[in-house]
N, CA, C and O atoms as a Maestro MAE file, in Angstrom:
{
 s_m_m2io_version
 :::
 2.0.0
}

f_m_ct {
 s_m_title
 :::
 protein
 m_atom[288] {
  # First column is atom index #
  i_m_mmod_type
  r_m_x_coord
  r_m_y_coord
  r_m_z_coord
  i_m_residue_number
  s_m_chain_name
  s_m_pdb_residue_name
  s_m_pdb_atom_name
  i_m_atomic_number
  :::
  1 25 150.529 36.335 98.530 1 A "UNK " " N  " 7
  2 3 151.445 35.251 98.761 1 A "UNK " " CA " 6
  3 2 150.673 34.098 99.372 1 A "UNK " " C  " 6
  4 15 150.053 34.308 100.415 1 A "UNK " " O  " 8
  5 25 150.662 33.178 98.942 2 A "UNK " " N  " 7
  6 3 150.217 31.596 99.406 2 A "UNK " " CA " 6
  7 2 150.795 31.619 101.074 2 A "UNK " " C  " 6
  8 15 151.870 32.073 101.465 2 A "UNK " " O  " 8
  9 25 149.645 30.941 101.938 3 A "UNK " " N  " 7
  10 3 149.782 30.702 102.980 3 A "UNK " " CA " 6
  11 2 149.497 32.176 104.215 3 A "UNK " " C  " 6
  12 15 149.058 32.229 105.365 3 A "UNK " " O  " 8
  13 25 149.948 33.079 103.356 4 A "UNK " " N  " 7
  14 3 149.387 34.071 104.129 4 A "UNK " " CA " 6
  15 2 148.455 35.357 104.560 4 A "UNK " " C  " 6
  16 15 148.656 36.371 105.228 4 A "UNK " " O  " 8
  17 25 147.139 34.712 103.716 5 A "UNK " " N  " 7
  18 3 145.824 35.193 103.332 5 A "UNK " " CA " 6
  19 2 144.953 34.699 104.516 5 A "UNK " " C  " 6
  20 15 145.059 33.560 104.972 5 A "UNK " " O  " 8
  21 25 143.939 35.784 105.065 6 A "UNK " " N  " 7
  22 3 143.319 34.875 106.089 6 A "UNK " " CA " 6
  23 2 142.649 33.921 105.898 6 A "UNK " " C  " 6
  24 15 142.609 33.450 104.761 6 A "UNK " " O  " 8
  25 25 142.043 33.441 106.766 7 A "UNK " " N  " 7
  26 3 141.681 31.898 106.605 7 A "UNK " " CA " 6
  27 2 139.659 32.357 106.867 7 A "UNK " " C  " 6
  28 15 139.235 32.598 107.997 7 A "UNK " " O  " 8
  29 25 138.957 32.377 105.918 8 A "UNK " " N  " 7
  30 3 137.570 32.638 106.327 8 A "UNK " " CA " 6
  31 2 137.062 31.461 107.137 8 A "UNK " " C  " 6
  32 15 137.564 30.338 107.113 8 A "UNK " " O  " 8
  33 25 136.057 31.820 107.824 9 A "UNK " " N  " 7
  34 3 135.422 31.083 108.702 9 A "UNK " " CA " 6
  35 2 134.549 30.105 108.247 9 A "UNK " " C  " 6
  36 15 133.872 30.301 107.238 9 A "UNK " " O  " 8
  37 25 134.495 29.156 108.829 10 A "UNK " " N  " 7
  38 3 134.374 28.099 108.901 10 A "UNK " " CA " 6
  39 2 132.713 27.821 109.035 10 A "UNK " " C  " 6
  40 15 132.949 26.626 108.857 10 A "UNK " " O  " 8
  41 25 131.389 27.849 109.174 11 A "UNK " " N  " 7
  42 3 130.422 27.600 109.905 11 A "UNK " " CA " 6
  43 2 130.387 26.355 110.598 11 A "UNK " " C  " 6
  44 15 130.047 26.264 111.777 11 A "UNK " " O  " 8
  45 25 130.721 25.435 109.913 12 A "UNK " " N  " 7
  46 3 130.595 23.878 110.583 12 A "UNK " " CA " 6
  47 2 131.504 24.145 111.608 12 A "UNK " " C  " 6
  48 15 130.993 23.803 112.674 12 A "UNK " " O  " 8
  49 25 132.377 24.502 111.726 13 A "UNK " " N  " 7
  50 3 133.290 24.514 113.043 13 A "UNK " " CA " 6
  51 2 132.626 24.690 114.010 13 A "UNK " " C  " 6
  52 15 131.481 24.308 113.765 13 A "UNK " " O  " 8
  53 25 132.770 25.275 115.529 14 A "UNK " " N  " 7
  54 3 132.161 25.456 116.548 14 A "UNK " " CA " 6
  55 2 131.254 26.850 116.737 14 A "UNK " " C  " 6
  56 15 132.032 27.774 116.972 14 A "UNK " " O  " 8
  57 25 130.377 27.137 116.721 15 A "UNK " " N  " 7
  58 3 129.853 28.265 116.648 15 A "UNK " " CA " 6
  59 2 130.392 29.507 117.548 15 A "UNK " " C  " 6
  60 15 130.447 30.630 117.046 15 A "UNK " " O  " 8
  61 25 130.692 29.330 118.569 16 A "UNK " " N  " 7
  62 3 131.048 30.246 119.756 16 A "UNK " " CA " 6
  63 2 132.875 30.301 119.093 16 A "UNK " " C  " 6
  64 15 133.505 31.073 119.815 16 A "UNK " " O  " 8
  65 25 133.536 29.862 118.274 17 A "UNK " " N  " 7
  66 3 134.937 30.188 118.328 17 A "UNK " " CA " 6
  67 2 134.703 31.745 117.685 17 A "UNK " " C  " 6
  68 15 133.606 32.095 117.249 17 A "UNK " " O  " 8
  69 25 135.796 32.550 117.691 18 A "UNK " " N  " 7
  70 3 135.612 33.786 117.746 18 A "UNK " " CA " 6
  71 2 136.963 33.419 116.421 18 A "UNK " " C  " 6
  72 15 137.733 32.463 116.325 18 A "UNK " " O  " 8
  73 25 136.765 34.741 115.493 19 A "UNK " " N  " 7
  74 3 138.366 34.685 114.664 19 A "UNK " " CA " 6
  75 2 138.815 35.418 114.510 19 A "UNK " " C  " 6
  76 15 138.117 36.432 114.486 19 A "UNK " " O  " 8
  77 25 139.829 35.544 114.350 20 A "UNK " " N  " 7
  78 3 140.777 37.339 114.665 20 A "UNK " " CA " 6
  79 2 140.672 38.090 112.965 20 A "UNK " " C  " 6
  80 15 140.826 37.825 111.773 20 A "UNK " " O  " 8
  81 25 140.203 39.456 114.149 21 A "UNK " " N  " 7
  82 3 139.702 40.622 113.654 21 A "UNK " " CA " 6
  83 2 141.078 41.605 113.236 21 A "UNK " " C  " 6
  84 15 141.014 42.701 112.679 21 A "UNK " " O  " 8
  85 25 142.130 41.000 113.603 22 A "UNK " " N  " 7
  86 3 143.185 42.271 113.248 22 A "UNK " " CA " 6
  87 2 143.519 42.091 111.762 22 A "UNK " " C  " 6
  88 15 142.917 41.220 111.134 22 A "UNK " " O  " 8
  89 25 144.455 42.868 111.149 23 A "UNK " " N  " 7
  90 3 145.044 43.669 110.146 23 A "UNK " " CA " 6
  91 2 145.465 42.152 109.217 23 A "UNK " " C  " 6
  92 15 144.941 41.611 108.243 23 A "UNK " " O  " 8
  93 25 146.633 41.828 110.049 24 A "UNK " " N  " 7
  94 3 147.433 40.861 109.617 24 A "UNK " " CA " 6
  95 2 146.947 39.199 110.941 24 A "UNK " " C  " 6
  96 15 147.414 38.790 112.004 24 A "UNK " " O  " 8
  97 25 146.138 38.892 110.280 25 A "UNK " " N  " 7
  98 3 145.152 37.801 111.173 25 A "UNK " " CA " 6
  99 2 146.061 36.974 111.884 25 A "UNK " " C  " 6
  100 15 147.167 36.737 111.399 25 A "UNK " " O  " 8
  101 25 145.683 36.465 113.087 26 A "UNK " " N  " 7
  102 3 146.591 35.384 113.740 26 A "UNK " " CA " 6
  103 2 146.037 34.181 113.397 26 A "UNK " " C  " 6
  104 15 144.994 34.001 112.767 26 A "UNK " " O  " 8
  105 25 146.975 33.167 113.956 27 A "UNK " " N  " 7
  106 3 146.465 31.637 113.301 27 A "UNK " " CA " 6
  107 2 145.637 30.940 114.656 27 A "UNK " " C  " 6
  108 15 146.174 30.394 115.620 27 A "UNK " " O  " 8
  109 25 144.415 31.103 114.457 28 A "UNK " " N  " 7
  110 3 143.723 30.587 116.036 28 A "UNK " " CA " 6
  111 2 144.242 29.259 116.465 28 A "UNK " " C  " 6
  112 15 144.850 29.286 117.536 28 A "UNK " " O  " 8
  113 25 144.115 27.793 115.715 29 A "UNK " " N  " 7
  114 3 144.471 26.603 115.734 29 A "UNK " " CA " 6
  115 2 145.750 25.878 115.532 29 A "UNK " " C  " 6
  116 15 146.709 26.326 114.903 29 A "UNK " " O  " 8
  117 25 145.706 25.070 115.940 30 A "UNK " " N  " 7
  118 3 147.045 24.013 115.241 30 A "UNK " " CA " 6
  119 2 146.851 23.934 114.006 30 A "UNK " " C  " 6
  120 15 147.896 24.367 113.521 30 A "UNK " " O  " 8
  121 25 146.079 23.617 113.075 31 A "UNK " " N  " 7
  122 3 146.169 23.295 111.751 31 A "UNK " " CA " 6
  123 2 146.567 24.717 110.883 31 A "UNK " " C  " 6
  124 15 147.047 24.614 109.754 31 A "UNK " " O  " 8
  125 25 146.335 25.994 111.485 32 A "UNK " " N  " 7
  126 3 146.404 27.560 111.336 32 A "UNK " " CA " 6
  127 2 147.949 28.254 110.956 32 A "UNK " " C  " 6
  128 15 148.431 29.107 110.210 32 A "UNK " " O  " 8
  129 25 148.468 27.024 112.273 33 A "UNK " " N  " 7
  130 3 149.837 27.786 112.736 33 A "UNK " " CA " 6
  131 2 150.589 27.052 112.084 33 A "UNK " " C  " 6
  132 15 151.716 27.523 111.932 33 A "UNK " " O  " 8
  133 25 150.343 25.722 111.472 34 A "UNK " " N  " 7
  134 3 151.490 24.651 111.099 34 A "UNK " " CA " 6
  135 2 151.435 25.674 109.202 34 A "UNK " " C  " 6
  136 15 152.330 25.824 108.370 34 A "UNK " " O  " 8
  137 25 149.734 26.224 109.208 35 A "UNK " " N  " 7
  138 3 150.168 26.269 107.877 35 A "UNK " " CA " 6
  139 2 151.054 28.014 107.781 35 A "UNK " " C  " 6
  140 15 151.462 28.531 106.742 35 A "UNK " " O  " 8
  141 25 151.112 28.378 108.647 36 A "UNK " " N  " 7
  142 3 151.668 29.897 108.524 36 A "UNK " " CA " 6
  143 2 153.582 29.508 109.010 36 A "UNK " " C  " 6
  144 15 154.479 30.349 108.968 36 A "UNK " " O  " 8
  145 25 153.682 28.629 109.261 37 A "UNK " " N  " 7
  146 3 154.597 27.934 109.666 37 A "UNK " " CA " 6
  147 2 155.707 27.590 108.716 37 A "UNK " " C  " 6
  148 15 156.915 27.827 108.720 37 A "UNK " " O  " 8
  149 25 154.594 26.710 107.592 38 A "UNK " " N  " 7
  150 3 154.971 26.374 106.508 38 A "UNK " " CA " 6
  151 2 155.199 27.680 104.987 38 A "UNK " " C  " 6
  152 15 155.772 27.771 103.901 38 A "UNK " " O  " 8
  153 25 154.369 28.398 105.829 39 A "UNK " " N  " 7
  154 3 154.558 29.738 104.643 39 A "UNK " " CA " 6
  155 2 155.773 30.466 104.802 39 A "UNK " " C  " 6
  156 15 156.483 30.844 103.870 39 A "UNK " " O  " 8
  157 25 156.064 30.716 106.444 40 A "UNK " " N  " 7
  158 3 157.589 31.349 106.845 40 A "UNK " " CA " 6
  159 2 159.078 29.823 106.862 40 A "UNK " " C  " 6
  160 15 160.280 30.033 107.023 40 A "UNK " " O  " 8
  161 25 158.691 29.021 106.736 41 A "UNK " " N  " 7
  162 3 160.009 27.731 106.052 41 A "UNK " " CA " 6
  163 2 160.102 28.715 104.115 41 A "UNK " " C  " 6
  164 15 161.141 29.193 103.659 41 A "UNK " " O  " 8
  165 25 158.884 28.732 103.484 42 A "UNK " " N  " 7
  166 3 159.188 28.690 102.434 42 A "UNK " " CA " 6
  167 2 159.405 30.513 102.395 42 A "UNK " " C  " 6
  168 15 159.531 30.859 101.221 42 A "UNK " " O  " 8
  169 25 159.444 31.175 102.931 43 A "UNK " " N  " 7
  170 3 159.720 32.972 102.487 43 A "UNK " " CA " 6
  171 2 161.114 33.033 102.702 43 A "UNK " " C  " 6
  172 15 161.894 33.727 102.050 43 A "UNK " " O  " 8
  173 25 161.521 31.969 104.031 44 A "UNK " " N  " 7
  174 3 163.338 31.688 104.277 44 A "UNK " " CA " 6
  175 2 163.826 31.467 103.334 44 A "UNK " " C  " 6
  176 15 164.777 32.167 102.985 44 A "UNK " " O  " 8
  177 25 163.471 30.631 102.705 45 A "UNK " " N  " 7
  178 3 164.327 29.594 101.781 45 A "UNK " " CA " 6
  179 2 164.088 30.290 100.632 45 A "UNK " " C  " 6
  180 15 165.005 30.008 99.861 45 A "UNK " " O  " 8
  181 25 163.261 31.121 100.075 46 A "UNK " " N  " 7
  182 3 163.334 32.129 99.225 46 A "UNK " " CA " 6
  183 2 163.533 33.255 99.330 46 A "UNK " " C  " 6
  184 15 163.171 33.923 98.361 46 A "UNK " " O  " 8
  185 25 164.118 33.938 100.389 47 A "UNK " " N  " 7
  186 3 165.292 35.176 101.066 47 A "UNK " " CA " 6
  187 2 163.977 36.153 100.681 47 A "UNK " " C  " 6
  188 15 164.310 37.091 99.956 47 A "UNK " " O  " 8
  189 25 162.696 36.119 100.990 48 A "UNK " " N  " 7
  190 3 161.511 36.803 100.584 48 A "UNK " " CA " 6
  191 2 161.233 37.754 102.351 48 A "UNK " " C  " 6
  192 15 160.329 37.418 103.115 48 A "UNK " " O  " 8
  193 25 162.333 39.034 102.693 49 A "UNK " " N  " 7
  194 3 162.101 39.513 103.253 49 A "UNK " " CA " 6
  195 2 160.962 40.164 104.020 49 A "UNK " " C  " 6
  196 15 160.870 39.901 105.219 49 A "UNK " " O  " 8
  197 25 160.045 41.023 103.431 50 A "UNK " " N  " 7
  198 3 158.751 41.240 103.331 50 A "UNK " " CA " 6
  199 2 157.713 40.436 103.717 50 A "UNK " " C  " 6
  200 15 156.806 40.875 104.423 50 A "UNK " " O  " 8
  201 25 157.758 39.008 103.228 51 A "UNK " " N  " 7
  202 3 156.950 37.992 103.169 51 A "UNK " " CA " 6
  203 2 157.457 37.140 104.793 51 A "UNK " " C  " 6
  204 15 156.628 36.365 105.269 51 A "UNK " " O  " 8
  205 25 158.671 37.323 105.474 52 A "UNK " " N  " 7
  206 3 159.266 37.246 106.776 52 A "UNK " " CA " 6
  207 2 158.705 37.900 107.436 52 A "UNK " " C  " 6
  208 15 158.285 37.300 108.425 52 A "UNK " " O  " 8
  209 25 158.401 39.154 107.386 53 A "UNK " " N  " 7
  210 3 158.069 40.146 108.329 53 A "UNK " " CA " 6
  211 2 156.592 40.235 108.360 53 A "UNK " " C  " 6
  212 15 156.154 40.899 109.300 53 A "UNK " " O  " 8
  213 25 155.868 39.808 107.686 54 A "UNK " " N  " 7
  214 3 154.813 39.668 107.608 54 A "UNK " " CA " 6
  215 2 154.192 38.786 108.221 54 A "UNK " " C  " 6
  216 15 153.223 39.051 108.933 54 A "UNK " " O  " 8
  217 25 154.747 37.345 108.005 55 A "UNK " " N  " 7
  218 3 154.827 36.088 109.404 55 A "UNK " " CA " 6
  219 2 154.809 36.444 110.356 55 A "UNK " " C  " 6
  220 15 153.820 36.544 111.083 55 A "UNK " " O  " 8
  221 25 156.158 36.791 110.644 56 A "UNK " " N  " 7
  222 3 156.349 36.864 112.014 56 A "UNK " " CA " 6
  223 2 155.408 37.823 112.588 56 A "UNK " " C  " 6
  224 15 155.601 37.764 113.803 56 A "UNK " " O  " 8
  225 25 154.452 38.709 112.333 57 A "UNK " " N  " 7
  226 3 154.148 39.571 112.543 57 A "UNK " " CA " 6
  227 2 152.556 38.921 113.414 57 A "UNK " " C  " 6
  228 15 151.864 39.258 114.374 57 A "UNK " " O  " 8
  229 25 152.570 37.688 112.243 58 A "UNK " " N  " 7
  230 3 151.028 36.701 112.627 58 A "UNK " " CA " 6
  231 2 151.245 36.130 113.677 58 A "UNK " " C  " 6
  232 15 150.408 36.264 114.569 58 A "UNK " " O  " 8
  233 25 152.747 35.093 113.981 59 A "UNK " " N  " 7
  234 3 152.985 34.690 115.064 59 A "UNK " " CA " 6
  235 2 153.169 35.685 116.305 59 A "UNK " " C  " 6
  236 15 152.333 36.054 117.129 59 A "UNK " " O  " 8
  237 25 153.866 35.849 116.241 60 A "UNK " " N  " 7
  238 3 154.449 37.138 117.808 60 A "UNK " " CA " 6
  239 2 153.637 37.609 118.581 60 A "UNK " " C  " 6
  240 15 153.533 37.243 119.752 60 A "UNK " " O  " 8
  241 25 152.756 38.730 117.893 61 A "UNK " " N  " 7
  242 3 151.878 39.479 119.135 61 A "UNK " " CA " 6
  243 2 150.789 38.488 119.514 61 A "UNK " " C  " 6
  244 15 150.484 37.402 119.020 61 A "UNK " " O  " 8
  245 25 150.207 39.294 120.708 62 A "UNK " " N  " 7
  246 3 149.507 38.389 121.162 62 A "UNK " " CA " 6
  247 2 147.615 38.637 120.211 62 A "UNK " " C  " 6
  248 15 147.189 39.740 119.869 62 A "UNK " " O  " 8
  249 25 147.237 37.971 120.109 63 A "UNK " " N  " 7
  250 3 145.895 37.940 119.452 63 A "UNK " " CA " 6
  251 2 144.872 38.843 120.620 63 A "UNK " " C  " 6
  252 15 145.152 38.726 121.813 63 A "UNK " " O  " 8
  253 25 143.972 39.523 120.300 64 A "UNK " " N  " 7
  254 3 142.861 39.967 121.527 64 A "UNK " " CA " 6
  255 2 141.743 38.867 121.080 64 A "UNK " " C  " 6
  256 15 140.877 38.683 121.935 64 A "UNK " " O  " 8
  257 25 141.666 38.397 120.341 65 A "UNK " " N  " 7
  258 3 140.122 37.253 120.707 65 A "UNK " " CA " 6
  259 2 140.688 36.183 121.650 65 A "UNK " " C  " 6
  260 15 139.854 35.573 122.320 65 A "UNK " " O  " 8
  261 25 141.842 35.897 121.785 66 A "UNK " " N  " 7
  262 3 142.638 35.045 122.595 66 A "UNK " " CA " 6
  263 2 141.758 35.629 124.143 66 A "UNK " " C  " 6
  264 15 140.988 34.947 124.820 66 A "UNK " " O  " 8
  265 25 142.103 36.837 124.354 67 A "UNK " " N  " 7
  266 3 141.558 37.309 125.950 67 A "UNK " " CA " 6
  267 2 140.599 38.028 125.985 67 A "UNK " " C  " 6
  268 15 140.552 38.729 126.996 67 A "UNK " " O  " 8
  269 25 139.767 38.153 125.255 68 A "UNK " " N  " 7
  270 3 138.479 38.729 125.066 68 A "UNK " " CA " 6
  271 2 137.301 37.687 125.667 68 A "UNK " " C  " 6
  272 15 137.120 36.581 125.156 68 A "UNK " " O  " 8
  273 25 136.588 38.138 126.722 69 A "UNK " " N  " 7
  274 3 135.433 37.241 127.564 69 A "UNK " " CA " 6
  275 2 133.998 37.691 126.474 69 A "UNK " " C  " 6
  276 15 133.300 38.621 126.068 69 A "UNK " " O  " 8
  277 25 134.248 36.181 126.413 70 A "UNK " " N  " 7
  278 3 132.345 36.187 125.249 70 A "UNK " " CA " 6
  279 2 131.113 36.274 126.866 70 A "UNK " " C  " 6
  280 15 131.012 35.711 127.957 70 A "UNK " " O  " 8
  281 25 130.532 37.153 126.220 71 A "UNK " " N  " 7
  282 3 129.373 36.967 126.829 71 A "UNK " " CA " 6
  283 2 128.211 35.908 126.195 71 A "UNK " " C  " 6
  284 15 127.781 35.956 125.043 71 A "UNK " " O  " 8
  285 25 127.755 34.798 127.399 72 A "UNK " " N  " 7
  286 3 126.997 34.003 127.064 72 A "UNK " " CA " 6
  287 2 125.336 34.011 127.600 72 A "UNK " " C  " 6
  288 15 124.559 33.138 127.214 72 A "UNK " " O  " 8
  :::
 }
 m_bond[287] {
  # First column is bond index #
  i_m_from
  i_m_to
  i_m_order
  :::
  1 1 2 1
  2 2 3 1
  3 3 4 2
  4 3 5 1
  5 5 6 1
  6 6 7 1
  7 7 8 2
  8 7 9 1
  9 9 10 1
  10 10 11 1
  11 11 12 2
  12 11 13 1
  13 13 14 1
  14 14 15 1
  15 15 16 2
  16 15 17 1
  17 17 18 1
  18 18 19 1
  19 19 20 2
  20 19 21 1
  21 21 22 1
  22 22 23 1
  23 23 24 2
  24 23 25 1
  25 25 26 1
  26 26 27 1
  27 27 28 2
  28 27 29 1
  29 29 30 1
  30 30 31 1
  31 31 32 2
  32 31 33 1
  33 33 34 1
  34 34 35 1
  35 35 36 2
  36 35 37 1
  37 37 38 1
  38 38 39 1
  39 39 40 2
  40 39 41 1
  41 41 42 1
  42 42 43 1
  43 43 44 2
  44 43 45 1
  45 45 46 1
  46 46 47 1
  47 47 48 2
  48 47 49 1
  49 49 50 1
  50 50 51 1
  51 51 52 2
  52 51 53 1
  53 53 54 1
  54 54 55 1
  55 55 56 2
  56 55 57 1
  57 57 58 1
  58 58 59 1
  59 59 60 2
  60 59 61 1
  61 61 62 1
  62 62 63 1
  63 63 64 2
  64 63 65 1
  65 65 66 1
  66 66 67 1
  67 67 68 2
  68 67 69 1
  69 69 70 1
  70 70 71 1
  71 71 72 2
  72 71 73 1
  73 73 74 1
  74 74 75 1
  75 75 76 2
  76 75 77 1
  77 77 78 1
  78 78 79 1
  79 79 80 2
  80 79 81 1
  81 81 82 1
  82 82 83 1
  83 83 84 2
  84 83 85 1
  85 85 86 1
  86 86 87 1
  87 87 88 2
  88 87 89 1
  89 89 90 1
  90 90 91 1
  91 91 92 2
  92 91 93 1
  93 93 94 1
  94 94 95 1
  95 95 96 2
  96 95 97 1
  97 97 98 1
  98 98 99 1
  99 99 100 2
  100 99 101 1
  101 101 102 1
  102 102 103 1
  103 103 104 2
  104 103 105 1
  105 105 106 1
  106 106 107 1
  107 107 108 2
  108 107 109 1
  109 109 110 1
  110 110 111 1
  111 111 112 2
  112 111 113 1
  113 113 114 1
  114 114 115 1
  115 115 116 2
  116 115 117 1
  117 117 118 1
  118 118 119 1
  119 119 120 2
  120 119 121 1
  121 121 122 1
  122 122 123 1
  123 123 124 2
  124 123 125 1
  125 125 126 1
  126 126 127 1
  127 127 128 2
  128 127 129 1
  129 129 130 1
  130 130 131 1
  131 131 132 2
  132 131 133 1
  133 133 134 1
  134 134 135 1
  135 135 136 2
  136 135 137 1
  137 137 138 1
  138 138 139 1
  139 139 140 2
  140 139 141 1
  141 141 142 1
  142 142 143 1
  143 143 144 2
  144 143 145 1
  145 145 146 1
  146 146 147 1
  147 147 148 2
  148 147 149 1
  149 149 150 1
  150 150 151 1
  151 151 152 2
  152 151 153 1
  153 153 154 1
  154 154 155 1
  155 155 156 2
  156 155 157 1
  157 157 158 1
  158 158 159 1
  159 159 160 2
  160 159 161 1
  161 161 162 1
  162 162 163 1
  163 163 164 2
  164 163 165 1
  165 165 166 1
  166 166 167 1
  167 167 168 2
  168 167 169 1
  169 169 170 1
  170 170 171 1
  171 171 172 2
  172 171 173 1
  173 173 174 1
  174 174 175 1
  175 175 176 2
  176 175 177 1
  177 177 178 1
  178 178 179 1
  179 179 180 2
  180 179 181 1
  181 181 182 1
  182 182 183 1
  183 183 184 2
  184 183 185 1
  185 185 186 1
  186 186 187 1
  187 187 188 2
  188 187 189 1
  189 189 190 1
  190 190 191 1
  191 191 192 2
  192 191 193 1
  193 193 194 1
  194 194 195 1
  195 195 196 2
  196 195 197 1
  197 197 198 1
  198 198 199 1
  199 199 200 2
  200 199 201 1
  201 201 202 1
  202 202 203 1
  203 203 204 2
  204 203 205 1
  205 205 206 1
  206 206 207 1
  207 207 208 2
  208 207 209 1
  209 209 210 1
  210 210 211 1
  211 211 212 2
  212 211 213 1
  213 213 214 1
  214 214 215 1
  215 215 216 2
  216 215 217 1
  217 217 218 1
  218 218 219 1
  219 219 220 2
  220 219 221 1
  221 221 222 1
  222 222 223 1
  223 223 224 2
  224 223 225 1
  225 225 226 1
  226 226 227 1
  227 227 228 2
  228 227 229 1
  229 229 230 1
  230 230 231 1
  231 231 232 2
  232 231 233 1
  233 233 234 1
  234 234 235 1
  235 235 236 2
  236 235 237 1
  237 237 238 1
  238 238 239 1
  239 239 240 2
  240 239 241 1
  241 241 242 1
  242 242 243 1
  243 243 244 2
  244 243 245 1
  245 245 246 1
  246 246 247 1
  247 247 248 2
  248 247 249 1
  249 249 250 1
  250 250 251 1
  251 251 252 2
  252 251 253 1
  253 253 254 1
  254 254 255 1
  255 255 256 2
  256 255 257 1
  257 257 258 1
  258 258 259 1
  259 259 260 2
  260 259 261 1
  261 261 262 1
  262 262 263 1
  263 263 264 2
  264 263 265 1
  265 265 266 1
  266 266 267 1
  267 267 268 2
  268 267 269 1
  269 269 270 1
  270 270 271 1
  271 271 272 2
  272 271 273 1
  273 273 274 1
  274 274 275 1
  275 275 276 2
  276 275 277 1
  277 277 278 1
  278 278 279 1
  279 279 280 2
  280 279 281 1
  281 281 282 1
  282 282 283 1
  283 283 284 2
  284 283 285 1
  285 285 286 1
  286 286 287 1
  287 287 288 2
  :::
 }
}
């Protein structure tokens, strides 16, 4: 389903950002979340249950690279 495939990494981005390692990936950024955002507007509006639960699943919990201390 469009919009909710992970997002591969970036190199030009910042080197030290870390990107989530789980199952069903979280959206690290603003530009991440507006687009997973935009994927759960359109699974509503197409009564695409599955494709709901799957969202929400990216938003909700909490991410561990979020609280994970990089060693520098």
């Amino acid at each position: 389903m469009a919009g909710t495939e992970a997002i591969p990494s970036n190199s030009s981005e910042g080197e030290g950002k870390r990107r989530c390692a789980c199952i069903i990936a979280h959206p690290q950024d603003d530009d991440e979340r507006a687009q997973v955002r935009v994927a759960l507007d359109n699974a509503l509006a197409t009564n695409d249950a599955h494709a709901v639960f799957v969202i929400c699943m990216q938003l909700l919990p909490p991410c561990p690279t979020r609280y994970e201390v990089v060693a520098r």
